[in-house]
C-alpha positions in Angstrom: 14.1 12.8 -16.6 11.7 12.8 -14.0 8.6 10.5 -13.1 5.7 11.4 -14.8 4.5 13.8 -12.5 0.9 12.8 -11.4 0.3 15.6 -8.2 1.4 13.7 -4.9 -1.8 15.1 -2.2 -1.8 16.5 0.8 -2.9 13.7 3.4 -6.6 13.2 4.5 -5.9 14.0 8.3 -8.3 13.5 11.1 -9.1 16.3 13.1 -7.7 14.6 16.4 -4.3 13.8 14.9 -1.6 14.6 17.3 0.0 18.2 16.2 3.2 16.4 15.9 2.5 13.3 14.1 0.5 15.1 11.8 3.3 17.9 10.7 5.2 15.1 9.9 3.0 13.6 8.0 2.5 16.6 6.1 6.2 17.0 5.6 6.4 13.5 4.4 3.9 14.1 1.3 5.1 17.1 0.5 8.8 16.4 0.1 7.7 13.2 -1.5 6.0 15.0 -4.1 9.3 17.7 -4.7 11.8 14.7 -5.1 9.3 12.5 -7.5 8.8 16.0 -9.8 12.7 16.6 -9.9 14.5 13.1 -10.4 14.0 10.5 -12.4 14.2 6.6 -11.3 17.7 6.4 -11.4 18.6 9.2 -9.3 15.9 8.5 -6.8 17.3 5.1 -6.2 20.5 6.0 -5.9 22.2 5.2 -2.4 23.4 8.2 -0.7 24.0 6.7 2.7 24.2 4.2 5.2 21.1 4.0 7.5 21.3 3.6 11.4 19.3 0.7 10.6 22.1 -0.8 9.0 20.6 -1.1 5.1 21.6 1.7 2.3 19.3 4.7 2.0 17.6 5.8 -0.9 17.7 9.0 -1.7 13.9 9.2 -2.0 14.4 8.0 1.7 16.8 11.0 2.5 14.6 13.6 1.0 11.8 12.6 3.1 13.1 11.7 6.0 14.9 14.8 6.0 11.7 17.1 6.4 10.0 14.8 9.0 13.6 15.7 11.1 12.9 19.2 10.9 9.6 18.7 11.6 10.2 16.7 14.8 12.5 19.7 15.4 10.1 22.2 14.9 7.4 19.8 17.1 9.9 19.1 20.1 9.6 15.8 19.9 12.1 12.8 19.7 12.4 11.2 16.5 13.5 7.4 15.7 13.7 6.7 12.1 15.2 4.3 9.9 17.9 6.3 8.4 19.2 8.9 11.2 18.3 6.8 14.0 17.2 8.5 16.9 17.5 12.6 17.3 16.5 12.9 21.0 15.0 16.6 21.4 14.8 16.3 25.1 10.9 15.2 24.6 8.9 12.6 27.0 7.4 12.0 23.2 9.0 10.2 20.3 8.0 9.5 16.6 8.9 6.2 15.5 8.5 6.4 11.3 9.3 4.3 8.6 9.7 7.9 6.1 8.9 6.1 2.9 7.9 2.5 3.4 8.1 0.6 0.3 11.4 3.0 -1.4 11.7 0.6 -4.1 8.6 1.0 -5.2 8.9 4.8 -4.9 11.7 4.6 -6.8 10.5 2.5 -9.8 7.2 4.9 -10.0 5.1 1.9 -8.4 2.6 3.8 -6.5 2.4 1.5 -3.4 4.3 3.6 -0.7 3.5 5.1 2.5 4.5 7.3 5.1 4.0 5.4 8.6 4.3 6.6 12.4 3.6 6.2 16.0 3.9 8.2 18.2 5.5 6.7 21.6 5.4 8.1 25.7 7.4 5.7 27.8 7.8 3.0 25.2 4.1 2.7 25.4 2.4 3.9 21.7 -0.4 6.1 21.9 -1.3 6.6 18.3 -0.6 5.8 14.7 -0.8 7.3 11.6 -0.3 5.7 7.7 -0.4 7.9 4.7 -0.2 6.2 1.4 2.0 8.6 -0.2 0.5 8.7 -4.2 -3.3 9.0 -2.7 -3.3 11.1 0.5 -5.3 8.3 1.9 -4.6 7.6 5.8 -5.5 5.2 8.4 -5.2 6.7 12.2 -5.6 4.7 15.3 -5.5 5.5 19.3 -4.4 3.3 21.9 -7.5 1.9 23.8 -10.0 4.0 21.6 -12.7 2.9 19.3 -12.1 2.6 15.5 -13.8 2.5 12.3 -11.3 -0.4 10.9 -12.7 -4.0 11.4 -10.6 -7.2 10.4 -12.1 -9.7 8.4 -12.1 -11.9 11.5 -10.7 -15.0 9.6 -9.2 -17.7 12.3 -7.6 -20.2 10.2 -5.0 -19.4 7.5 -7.1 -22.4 5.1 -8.1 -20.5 2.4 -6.8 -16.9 4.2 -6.0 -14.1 1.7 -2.1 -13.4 3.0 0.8 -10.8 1.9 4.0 -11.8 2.6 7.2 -9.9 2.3 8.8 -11.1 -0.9 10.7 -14.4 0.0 14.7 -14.7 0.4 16.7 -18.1 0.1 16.9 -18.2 3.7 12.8 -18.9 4.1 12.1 -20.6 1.1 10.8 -23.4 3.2 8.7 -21.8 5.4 7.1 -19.1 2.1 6.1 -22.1 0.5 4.4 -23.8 3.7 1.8 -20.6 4.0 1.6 -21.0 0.0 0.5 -24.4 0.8 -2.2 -23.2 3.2 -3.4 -19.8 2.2 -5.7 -18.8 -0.5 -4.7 -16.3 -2.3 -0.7 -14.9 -1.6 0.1 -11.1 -2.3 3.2 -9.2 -2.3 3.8 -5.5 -2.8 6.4 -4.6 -1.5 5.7 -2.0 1.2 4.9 -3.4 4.9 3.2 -0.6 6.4 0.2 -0.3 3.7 0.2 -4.3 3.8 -0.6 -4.1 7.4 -3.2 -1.4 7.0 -5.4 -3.2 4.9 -5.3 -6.3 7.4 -7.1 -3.9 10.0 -9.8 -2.8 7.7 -10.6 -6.7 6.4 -9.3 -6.3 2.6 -6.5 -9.1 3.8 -6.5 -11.5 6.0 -3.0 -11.3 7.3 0.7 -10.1 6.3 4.0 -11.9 7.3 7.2 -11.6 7.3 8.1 -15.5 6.6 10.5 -16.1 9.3 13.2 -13.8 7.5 13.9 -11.8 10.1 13.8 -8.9 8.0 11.3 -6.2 9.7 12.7 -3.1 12.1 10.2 -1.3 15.2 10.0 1.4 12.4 8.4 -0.9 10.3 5.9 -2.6 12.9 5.2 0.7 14.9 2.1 2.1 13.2 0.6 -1.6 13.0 1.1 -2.6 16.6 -1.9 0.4 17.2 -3.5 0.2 14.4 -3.9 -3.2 14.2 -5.3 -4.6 17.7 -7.5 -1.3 17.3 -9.2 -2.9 14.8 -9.7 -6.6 16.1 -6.1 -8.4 14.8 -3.3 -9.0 16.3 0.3 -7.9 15.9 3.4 -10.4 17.1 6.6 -11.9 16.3 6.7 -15.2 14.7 9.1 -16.7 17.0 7.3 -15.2 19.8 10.0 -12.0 20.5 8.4 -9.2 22.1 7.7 -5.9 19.7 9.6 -3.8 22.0 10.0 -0.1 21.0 13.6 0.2 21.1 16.2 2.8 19.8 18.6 0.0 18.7 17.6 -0.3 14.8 19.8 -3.2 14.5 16.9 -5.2 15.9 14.6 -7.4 13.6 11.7 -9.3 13.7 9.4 -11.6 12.1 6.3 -9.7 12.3 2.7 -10.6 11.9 -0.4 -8.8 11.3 -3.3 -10.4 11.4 -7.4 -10.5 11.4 -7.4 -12.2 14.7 -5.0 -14.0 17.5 -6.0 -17.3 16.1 -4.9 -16.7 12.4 -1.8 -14.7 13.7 -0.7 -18.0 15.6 -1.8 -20.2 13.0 0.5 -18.5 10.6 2.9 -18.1 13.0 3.4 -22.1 13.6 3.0 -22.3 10.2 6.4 -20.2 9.3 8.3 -22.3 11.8 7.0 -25.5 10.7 
């Protein structure tokens, strides 16, 4: 048995979008919405592969993931993605996604998922894109360009608003430090639309606790979308994001309403 099949939209694109990164995009909702109509939790989560990035993938992941491959095809762009890696078309350009961010809850019929990318010249982004897959609502940023996103502007994380990325025996310590700071603590399970509502002030920050958990694919659409916005975007123990094709990379990352708050959390998570 399927989902129940509420209609998944197209995306609410901007008119400036890159051709490329918004194909994908497109692709992304679309094959989103033809998997969640055909198969039913179990199915969906079932793992069908290995990743490049090392973890199993979904097959919700493979479904979409596929499309956005033959839509970097069809583009003639690069592609680096969580589950094939990097497909190098011979572009100067590559799309860094994360296809479904949030697959769990995909799976399970939570709707908090999104489609995320950036689109990279020269390991230097120019643009991002996030598409909350159940909604068609997006959030695009350019490099150096003006946006309508604002943080909240909070500096201190006493009293903050934070999501964190749900917490693992190894940082059990360091969750429970921001607990003891922050004033209200969210989890939802999907990075990409956690970081997204940190540029537009609905959270203060997002973290990663010092798990060492989170991929480029992961942290690509928020390094634009982010410092577009006001916040800042780093590694908590001070790594640079670099936008490598080696997926066995992880980081720590970040997000937050300003420098300040993102080092205040920052030390926090290291103690």
């Amino acid at each position: 048995m399927s989902l129940i099949a509420w209609p998944v939209p197209a995306p609410d694109l901007h008119a400036d979008v890159h051709p490329a990164l918004a194909e994908a995009a497109r692709a992304a909702s679309a094959a989103y919405g033809v998997i969640r109509r055909s198969h039913g939790r179990t199915a969906l989560a079932e793992e069908v592969a290995m990743g490049a990035d090392g973890t199993p993938t979904m097959r919700v992941d493979a479904a979409v993931e596929d499309a956005i491959a033959e839509s970097a095809q069809r583009s003639g762009v690069n592609l680096l993605s969580e589950e094939a890696g990097f497909l190098d078309h011979g572009s100067a350009l590559t799309l860094v996604v994360d296809p479904v961010d949030g697959s769990a809850n995909a799976a399970s019929g939570v709707p908090l998922s999104c489609f995320a990318g950036a689109l990279v010249r020269d390991a230097s982004p120019s643009e991002a894109l996030t598409v909350w897959l159940d909604t068609g609502r997006t959030w695009w940023a350019r490099t150096g360009h003006p946006t309508p996103y604002r943080t909240s502007g909070r500096t201190s994380l006493d009293g903050a608003t934070v999501n964190l990325l749900r917490p693992r025996r190894s940082n059990r310590d360091a969750w429970l430090r921001v607990l003891d700071r922050a004033g209200r603590l969210r989890v939802l399970g999907t990075t990409c639309l956690e970081t997204v509502l940190v540029a537009e002030g609905s959270v203060d920050a997002f973290a990663d606790a010092g798990s060492d958990t989170l991929r480029i694919c992961d942290l690509a659409a928020a390094i634009v979308t982010v410092p577009a916005a006001g916040g800042a975007v780093i590694d908590a123990r001070g790594r640079p994001l670099e936008f490598d094709p080696d997926l066995t990379r992880r980081w720590s990352g970040v997000a937050a309403a300003t420098p300040q708050l993102a080092d205040d959390l920052a030390a926090t998570i290291l103690g």
